[in-house]
DORO-575351 format. One line per 3 residues: for each residue x, y, z of N, C-alpha, C. Coordinates in pm, whole numbers. Atoms other than C-alpha are relative to their C-alpha. Layout:
BEGIN
X,Y,Z,X,Y,Z,X,Y,Z ~ ...
//
This chain:
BEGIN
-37,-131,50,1307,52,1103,-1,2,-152 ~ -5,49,163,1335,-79,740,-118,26,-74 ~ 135,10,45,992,-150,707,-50,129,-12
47,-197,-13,891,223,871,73,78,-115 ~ -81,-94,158,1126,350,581,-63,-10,-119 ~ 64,54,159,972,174,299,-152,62,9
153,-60,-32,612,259,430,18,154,13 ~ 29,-113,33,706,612,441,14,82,-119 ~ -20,20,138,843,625,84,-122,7,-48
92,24,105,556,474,-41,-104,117,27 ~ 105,-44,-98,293,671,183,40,164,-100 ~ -61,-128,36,518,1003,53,-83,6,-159
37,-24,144,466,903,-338,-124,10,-46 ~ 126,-20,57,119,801,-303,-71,142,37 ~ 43,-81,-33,41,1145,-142,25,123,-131
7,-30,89,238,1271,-439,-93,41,-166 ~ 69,58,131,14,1106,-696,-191,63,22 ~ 166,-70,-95,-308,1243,-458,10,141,-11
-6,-119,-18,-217,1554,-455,1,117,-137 ~ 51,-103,138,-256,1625,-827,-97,21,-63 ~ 114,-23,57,-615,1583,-848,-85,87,77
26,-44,-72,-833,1791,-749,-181,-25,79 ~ 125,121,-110,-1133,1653,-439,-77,165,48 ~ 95,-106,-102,-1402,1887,-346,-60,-76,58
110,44,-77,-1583,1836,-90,-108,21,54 ~ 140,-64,-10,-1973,1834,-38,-2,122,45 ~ 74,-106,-72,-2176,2114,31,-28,-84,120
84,31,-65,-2312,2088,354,-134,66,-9 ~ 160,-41,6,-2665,2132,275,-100,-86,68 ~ 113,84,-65,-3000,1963,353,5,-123,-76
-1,137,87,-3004,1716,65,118,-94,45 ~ -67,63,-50,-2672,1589,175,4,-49,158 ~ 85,51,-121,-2781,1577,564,-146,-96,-64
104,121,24,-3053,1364,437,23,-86,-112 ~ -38,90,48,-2859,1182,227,77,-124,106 ~ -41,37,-174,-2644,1087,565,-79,-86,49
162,77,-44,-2948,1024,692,-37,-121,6 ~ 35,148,105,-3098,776,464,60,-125,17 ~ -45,104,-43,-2786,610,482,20,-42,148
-10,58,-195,-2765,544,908,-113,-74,-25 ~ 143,108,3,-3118,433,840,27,-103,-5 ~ 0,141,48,-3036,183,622,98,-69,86
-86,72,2,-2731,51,786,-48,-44,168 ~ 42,70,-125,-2942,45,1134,-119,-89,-34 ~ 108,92,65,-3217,-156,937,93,-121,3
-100,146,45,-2968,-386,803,22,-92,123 ~ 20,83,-92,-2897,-468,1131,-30,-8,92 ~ 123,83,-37,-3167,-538,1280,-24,-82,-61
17,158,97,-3219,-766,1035,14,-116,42 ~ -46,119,-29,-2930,-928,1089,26,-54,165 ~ 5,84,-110,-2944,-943,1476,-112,-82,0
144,91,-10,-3305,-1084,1459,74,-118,-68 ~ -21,131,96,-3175,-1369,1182,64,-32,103 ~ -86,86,-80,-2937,-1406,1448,-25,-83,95
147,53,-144,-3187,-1466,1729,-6,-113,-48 ~ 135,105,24,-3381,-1705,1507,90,-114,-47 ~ -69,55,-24,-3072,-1896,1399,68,-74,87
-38,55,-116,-2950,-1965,1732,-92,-59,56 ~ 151,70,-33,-3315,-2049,1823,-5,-217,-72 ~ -17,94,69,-3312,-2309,1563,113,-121,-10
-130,75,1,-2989,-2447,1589,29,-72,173 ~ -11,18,-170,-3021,-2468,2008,89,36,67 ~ -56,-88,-98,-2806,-2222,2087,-29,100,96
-7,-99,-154,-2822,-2079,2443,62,108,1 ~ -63,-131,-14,-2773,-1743,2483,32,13,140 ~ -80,-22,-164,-2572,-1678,2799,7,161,32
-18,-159,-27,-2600,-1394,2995,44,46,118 ~ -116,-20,-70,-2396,-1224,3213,-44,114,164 ~ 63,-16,-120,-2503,-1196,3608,71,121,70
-118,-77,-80,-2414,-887,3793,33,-84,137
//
């Protein structure tokens, strides 16, 4: 209960300290949908990447991939 006290204190002041600037937020336009975009791309590139490295790692190293029988 202590803890939940202190964490709402703080949680209170920093909302304080948030609440005096002021945050717009995007347009939704096209440039920002294809900014979005762009980024999913990249972050489903990335990994792919890194499952393949992962493949070829485990390959290399002689780890067995186990797989799971219905």
């Amino acid at each position: 209960a202590i803890v939940a006290h202190s964490g709402w204190h703080w949680m209170t002041e920093r909302l304080d300290i948030l609440s005096k600037y002021h945050i717009a937020w995007p347009t939704l336009d096209a440039v920002f949908v294809l900014g979005v975009m762009r980024a999913l791309l990249l972050c489903a590139i990335a990994g792919a990447v890194a499952w393949g490295l992962s493949g070829i790692l485990n390959k290399l190293a002689g780890i067995e991939e186990q797989h799971l029988q219905p």
